[in-house]
C-alpha positions as CSV (number, residue, x, y, z in Angstrom):
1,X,33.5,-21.7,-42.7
2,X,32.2,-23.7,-46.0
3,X,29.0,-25.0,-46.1
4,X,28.1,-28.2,-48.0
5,X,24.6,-28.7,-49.0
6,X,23.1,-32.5,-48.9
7,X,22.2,-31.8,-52.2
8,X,25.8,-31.9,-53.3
9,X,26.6,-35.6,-54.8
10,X,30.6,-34.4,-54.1
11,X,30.4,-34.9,-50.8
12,X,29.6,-37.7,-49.4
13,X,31.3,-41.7,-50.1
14,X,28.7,-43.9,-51.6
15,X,30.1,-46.7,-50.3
16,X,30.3,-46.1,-47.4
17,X,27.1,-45.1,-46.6
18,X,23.6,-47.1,-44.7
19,X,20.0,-46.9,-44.5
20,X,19.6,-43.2,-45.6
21,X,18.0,-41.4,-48.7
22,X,17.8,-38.5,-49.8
23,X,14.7,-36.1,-50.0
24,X,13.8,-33.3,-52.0
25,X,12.2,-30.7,-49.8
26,X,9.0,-29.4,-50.2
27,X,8.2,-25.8,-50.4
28,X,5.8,-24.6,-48.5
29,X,3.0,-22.6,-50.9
30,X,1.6,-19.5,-50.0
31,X,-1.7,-20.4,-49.3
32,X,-3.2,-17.2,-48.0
33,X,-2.3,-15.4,-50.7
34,X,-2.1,-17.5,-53.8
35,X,-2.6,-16.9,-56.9
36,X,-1.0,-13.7,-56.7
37,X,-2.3,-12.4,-59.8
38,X,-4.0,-13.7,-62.9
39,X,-5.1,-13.3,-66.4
40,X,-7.2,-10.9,-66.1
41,X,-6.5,-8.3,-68.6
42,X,-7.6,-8.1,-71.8
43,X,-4.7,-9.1,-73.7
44,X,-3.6,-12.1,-71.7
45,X,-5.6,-14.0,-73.6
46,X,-3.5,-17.3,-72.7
47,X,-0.8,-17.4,-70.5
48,X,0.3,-20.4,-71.0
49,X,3.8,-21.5,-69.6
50,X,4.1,-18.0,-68.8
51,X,7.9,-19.0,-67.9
52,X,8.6,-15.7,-65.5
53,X,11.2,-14.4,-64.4
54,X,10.6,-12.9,-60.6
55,X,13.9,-10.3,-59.8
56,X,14.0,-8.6,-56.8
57,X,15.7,-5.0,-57.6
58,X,18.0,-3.9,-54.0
59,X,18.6,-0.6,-56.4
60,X,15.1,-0.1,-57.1
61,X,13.8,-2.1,-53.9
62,X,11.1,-3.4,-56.1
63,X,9.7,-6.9,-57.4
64,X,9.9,-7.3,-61.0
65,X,8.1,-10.2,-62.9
66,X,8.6,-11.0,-66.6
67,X,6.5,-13.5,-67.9
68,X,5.6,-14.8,-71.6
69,X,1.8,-14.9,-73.2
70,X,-0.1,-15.3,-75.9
71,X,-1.8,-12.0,-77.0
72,X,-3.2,-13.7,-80.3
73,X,-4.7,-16.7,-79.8
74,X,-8.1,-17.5,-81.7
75,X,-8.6,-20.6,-80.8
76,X,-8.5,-20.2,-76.9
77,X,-10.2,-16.4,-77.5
78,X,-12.9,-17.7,-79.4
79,X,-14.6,-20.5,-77.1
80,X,-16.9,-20.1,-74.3
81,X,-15.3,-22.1,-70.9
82,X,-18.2,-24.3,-71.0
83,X,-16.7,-25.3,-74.7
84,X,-13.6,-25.8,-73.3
85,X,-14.8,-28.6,-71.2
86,X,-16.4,-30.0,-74.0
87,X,-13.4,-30.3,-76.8
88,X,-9.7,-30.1,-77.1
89,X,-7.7,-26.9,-77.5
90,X,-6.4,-26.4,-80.9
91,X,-3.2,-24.3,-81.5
92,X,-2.7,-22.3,-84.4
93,X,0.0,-21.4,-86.5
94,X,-1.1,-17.5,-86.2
95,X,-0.4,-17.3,-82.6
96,X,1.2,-14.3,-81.2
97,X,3.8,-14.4,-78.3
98,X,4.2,-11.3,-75.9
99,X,6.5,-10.5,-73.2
100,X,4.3,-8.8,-70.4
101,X,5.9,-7.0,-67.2
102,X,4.6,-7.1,-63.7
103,X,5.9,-5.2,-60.3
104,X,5.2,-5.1,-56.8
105,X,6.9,-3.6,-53.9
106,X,6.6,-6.3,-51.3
107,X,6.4,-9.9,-53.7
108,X,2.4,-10.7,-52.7
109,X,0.5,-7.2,-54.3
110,X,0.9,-7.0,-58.0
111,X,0.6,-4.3,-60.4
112,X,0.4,-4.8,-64.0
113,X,1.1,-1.1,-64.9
114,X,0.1,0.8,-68.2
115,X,3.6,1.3,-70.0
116,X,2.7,2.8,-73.4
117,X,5.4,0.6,-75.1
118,X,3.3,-1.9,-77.2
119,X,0.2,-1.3,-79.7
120,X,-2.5,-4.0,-79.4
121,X,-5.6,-3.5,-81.2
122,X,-5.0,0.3,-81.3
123,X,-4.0,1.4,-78.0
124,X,-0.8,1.1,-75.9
125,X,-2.7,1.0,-73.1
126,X,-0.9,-2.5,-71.3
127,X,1.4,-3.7,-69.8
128,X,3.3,-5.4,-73.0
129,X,7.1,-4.7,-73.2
130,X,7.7,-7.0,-76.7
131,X,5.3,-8.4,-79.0
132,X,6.4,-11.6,-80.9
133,X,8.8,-12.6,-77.9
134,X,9.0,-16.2,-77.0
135,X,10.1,-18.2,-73.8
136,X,12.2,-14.7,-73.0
137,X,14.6,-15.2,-69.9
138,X,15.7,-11.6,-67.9
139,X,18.4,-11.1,-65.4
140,X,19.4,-8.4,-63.0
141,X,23.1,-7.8,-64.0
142,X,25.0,-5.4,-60.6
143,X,28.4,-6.8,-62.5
144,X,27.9,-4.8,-65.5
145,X,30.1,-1.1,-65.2
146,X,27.4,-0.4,-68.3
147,X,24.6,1.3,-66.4
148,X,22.3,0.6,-69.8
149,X,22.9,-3.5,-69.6
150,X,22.1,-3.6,-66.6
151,X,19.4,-6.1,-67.3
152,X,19.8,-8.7,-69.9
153,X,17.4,-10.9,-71.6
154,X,17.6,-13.5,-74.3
155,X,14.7,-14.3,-76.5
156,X,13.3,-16.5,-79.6
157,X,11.7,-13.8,-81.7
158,X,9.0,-15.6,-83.3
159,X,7.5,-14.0,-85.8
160,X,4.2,-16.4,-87.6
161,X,5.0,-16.9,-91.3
162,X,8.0,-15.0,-90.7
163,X,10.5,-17.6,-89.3
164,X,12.1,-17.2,-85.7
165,X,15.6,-16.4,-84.1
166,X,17.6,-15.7,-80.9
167,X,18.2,-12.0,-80.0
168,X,18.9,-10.3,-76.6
169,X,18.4,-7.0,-75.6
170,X,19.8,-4.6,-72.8
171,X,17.9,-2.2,-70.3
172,X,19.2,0.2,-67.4
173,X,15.7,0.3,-66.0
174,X,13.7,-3.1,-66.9
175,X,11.0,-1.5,-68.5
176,X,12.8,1.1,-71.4
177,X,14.9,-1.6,-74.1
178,X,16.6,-1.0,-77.0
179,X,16.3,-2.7,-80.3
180,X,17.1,-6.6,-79.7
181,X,19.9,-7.5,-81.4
182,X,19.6,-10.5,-83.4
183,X,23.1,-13.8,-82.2
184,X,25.2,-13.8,-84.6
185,X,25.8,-17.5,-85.3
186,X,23.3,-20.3,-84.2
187,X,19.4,-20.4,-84.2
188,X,18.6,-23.4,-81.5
189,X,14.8,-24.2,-81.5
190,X,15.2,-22.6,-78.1
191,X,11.1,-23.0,-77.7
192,X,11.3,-22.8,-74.3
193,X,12.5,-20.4,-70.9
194,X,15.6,-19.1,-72.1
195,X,17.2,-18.7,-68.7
196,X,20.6,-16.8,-69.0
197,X,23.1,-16.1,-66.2
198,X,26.5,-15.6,-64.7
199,X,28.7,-18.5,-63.9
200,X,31.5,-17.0,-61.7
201,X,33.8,-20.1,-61.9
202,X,33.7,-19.7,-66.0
203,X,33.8,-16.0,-65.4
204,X,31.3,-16.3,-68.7
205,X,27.5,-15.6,-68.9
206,X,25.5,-19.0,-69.5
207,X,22.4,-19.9,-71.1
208,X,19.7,-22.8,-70.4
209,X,17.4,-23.5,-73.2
210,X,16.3,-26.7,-75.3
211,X,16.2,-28.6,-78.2
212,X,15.0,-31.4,-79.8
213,X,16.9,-34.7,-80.3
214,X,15.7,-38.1,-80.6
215,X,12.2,-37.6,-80.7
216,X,12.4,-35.6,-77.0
217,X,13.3,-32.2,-75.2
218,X,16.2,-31.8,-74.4
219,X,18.2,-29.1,-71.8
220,X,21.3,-27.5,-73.1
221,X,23.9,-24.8,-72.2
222,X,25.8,-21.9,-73.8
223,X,27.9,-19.7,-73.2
224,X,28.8,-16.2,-74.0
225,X,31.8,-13.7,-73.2
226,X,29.3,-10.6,-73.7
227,X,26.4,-11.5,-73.8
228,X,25.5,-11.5,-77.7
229,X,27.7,-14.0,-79.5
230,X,26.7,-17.4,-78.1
231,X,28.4,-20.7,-77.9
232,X,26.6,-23.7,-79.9
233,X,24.0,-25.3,-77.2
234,X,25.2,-28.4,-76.3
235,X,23.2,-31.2,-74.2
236,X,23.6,-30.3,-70.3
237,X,20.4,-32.7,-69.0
238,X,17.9,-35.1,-70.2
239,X,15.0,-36.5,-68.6
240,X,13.7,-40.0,-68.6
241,X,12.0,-41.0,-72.4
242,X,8.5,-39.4,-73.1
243,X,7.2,-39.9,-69.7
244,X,9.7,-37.1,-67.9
245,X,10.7,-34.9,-70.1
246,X,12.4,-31.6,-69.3
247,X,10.8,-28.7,-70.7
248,X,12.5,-25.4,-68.9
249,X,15.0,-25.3,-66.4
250,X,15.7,-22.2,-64.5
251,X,18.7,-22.0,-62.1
252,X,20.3,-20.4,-59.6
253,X,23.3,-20.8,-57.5
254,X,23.7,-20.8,-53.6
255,X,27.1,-21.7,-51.1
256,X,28.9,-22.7,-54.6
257,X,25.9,-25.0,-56.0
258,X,24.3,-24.2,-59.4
259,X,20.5,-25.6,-58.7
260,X,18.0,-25.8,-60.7
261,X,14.2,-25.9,-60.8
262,X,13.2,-28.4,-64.3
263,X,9.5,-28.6,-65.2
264,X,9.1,-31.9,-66.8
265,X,6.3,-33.0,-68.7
266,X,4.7,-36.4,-69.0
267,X,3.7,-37.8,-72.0
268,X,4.1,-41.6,-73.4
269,X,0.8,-43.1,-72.2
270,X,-2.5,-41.1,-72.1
271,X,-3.8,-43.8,-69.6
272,X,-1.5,-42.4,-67.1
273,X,-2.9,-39.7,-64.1
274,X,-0.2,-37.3,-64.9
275,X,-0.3,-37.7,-68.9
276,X,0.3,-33.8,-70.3
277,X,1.0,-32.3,-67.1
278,X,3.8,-31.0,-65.7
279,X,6.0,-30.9,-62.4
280,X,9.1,-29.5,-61.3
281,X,11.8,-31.4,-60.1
282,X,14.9,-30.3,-58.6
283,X,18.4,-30.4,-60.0
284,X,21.9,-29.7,-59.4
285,X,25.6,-28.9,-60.7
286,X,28.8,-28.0,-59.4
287,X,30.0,-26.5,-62.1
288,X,26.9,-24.9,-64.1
289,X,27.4,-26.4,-67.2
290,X,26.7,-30.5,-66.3
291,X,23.1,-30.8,-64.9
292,X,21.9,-34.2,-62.8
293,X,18.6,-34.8,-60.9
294,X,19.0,-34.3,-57.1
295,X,16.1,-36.6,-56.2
296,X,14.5,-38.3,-59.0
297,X,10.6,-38.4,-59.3
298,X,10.3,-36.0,-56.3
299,X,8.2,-32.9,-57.0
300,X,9.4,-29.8,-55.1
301,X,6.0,-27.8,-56.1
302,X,3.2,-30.4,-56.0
303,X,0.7,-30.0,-58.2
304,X,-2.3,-28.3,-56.6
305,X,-5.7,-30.3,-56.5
306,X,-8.8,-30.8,-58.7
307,X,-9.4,-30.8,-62.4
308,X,-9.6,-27.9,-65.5
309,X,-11.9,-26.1,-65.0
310,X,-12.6,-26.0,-61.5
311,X,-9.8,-27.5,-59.3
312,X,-6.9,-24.9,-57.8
313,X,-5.2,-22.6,-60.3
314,X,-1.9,-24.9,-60.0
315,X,-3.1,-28.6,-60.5
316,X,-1.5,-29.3,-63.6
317,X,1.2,-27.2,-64.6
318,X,4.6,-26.1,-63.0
319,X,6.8,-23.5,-64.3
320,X,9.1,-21.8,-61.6
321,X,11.4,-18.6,-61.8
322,X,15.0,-18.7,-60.3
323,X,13.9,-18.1,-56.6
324,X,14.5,-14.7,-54.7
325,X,15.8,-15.1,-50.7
326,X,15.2,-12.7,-47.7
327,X,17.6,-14.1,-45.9
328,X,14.9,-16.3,-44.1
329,X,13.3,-17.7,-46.8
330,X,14.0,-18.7,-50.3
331,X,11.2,-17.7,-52.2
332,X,9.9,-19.3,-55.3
333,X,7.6,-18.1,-57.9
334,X,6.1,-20.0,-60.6
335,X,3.6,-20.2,-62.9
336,X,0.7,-22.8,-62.3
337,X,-2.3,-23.7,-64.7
338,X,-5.3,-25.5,-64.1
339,X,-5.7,-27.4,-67.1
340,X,-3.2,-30.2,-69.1
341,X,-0.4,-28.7,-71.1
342,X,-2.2,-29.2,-74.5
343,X,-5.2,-28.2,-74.0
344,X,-7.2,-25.3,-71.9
345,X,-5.9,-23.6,-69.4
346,X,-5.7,-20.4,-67.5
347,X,-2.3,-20.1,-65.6
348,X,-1.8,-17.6,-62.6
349,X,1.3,-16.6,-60.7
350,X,1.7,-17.9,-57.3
351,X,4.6,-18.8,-54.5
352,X,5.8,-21.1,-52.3
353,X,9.1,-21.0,-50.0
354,X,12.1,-23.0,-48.4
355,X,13.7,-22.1,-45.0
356,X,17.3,-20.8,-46.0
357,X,19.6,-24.0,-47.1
358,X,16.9,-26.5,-46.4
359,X,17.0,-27.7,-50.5
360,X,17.0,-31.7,-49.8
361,X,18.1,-33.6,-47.3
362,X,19.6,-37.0,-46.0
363,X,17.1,-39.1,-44.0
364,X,16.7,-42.4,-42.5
365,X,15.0,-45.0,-45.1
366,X,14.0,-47.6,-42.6
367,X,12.8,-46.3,-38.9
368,X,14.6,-46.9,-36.0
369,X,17.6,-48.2,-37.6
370,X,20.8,-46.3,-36.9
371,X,22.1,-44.2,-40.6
372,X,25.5,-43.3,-41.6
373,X,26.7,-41.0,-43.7
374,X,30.9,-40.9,-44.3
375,X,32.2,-38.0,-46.0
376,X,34.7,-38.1,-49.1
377,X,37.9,-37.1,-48.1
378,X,38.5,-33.8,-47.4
379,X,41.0,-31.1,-46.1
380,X,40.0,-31.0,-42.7
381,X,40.6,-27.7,-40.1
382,X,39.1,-26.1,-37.1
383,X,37.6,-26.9,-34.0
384,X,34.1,-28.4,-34.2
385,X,31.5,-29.0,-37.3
386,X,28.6,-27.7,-37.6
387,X,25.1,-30.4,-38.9
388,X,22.0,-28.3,-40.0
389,X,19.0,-31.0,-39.3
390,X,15.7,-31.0,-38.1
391,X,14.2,-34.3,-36.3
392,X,12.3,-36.2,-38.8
393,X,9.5,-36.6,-36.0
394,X,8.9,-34.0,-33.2
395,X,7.6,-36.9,-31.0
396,X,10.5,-38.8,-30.7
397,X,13.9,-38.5,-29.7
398,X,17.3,-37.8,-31.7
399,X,21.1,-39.1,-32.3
400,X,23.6,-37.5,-33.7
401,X,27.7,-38.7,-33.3
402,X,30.3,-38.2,-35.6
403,X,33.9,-39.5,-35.8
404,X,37.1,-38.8,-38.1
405,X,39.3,-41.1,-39.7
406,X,42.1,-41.1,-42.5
407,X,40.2,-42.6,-44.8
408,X,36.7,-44.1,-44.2
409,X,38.1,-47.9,-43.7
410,X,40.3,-47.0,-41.0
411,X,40.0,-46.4,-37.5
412,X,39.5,-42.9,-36.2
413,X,41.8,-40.5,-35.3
414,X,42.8,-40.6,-31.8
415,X,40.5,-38.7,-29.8
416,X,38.1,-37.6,-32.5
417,X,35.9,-41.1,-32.5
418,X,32.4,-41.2,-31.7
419,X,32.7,-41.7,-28.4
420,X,34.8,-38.7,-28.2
421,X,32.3,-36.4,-29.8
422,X,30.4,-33.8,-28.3
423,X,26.8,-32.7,-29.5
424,X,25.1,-29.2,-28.6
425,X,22.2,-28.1,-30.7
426,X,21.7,-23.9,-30.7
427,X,19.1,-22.9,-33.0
428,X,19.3,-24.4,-36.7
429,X,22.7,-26.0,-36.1
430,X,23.8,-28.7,-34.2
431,X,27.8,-28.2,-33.4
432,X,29.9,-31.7,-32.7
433,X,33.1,-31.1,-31.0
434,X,35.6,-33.7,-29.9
435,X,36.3,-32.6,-26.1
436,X,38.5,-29.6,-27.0
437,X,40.6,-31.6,-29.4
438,X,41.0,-29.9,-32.8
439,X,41.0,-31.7,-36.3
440,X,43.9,-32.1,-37.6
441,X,45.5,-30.5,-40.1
442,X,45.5,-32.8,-42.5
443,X,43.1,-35.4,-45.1
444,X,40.3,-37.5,-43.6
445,X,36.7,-38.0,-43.6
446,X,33.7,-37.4,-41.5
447,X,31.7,-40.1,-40.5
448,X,27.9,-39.3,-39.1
449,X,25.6,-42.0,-37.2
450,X,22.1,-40.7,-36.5
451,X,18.5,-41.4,-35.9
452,X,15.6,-39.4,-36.2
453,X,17.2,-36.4,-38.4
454,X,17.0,-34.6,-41.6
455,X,20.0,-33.5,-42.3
456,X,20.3,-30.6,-44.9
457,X,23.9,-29.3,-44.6
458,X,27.3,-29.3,-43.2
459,X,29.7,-26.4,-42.5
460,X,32.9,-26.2,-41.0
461,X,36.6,-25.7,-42.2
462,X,36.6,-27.6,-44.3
463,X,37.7,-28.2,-48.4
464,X,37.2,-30.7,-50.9
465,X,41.0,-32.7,-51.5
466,X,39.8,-34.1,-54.9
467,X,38.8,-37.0,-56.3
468,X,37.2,-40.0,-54.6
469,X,39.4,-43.2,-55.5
470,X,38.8,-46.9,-54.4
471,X,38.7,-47.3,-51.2
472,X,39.7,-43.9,-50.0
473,X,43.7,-44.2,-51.0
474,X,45.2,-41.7,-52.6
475,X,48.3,-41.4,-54.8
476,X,50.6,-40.1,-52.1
477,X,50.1,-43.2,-50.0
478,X,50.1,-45.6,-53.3
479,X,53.3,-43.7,-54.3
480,X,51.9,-43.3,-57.8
């Protein structure tokens, strides 16, 4: 069986389609635990975006967390928090980037253990992997027959007076690298997450990073055949003008959809309760190289509340990691700070999850009112379909009834119309049967009528037939 996210723009007919909209969901966050760790060491002198990378290690069966920090940074170290309050944060040009590591065996407890890799002001006492690393992204790589690249990052190695450029860098273990090895060709501004990872469809490894173009941030893609000579980023998502633009863009891929989780910051109007913070919005892609929103202006980590310096370590600032599942739950892990993005802050590493598949979902707009949702058309199989929904209120009762025609203007195949469906709900799933008749074997598309449902997903044997035309003809029956 295939399952089909409600995320997935492919799959349903926009015109044929009433009173529903669709929802990003919202994680919950891990209130009892939260923030799972700080910066409390004496070289974290500023977080920041901290841009980590949580990987959970089957091998290992270990957490690992790579995040990005400042461990120069005179202007933040050299104020009191009562100055902080008081004035604006001033970068400098003499910052110092770090990448720091992090581990825990069940995801909540943290260590920051004492590697001996990285001198800072005369010991190697820390827990610093690379000094001068910026907005470094790290993946777990089981492909790999090459025991010692078995992780992978990508980095801008930034160097102050010194210039900057891209170089990656292999480990067997996550902790113990080699030398990073600086691309070849092209030097993007890349000031940001770079989040690299495998596209199976391309059968190539891919890169999210940004650039700059036309005075805003901008997400782009590359890609790479192994992993050290990269393609020239190109554009793969833009935001909305100064007021929403993205500023990293982790993703990761589940039941053949890339997602992503883009922090987008808000500038454009100082006036404006959200001017210089940031929130992260939810994206998606079928193919891993063309990015779109999934629900515009809908925050899947909501900022926490209060204000720099005492409001909850997450109010201002989002910055997720590709999320890690248990099968149950899909865990993310992100990055919040408590101040705006340009100016003081502290930022701490805390969590939040979704049930398994529940990403967004379709939902009634107006109460009461019967929704449909039709289905493009598709190459249809099997006995039944299968809805994963939830009511939208527990109080009140729910309709679901689905039919199956040749295309969506038509009437319904003969014995597979609404009033020959049959609805039984057995745990997560709701299964719709059509008294014992099977679908045939053949094109068509699935029409839904509900009330009272989220509906997150869709599974059954079933395949996409190609592209949608007008009115659901196709050029078989146009003889074209």
């Amino acid at each position: 069986m295939k399952t089909f996210l409600s995320a997935d723009r492919r799959f349903l007919n926009p015109q044929a389609m009433e009173n529903v909209e669709l929802k990003a969901a919202v994680p919950a966050k891990d209130t009892e635990n939260n923030p799972l760790f700080t910066q409390d060491m004496p070289w974290e002198i500023r977080i920041d975006n901290g841009y980590p990378n949580v990987i959970y290690d089957r091998r290992e069966q270990i957490f690992h967390c790579y995040y990005t920090l400042f461990t120069e940074d005179k202007d933040t170290e050299g104020t009191t928090l009562q100055e902080r309050t008081q004035r604006n944060y001033r970068p400098r040009m003499d910052r110092v980037t770090s990448l720091a590591y992090a581990r825990s065996k069940d995801g909540i407890h943290w260590e920051k253990p004492s590697l001996g890799l990285v001198d800072w002001r005369g010991s190697k006492e820390n827990n610093l992997l690379f000094r001068y690393a910026h907005g470094t992204g790290v993946m777990l790589d089981e492909r790999d027959k090459n025991a010692g690249r078995r992780f992978k990052m990508v980095t801008k190695v930034d160097i102050p007076g010194h210039g900057a450029h891209m170089a990656v860098g292999f480990s067997e273990d996550g902790i113990h690298w080699g030398e990073l090895i600086p691309w070849p060709e092209y030097n993007p501004q890349a000031d940001s997450h770079n989040f690299p990872f495998w596209n199976e469809e391309e059968q190539c490894y891919m890169l999210v990073s940004r650039i700059w173009k036309d005075g805003i941030r901008v997400t782009t893609i590359s890609h790479s055949q192994d992993f050290i000579h990269w393609s020239e980023p190109v554009e793969t998502l833009r935001g909305r003008g100064y007021e929403n633009q993205i500023y990293s863009m982790p993703v990761f891929k589940t039941h053949g959809l890339y997602l992503g989780l883009a922090s987008l910051i808000h500038e454009g109007d100082r006036n404006e309760k959200n001017f210089d913070c940031v929130d992260c919005e939810l994206t998606w892609s079928a193919d891993g190289k063309k990015f779109d929103f999934a629900a515009m202006d809908q925050a899947v980590i909501p900022r926490g509340d209060g204000h720099y310096p005492d409001g909850e370590f997450d109010n201002s600032c989002i910055y997720a990691s590709s999320p890690v599942t248990d099968g149950q739950k899909v865990w993310i892990y992100y990055m919040g700070g408590n101040g705006q993005h340009t100016n003081f802050r502290e930022s701490s590493l805390g969590r939040a999850y979704w049930e398994a598949d529940k990403f967004a979902c379709w939902t009634e707009k107006n109460e009461g009112m019967e929704s449909i949702l039709t289905t493009t058309t598709l190459i249809l199989g099997g006995n039944y379909i299968e809805v994963l929904a939830d009511e939208a209120d527990a109080e009140k009762d729910w309709e679901l009834m689905a039919s199956v025609h040749p295309v969506w203007t038509e009437n319904a195949y003969e014995g597979l119309g609404m009033e020959d469906a049959v609805t039984e709900k057995s745990g997560r799933w709701i299964r719709i049967s059509w008294k014992g008749k099977k679908l045939p074997d053949k094109s068509g598309c699935i029409r839904f009528q509900f009330k009272n449902l989220k509906i997150w997903a869709v599974r059954g044997e079933l395949e996409y037939k190609g592209h949608r035309l007008w009115e659901g003809a196709d050029m078989e029956n146009e003889g074209m």
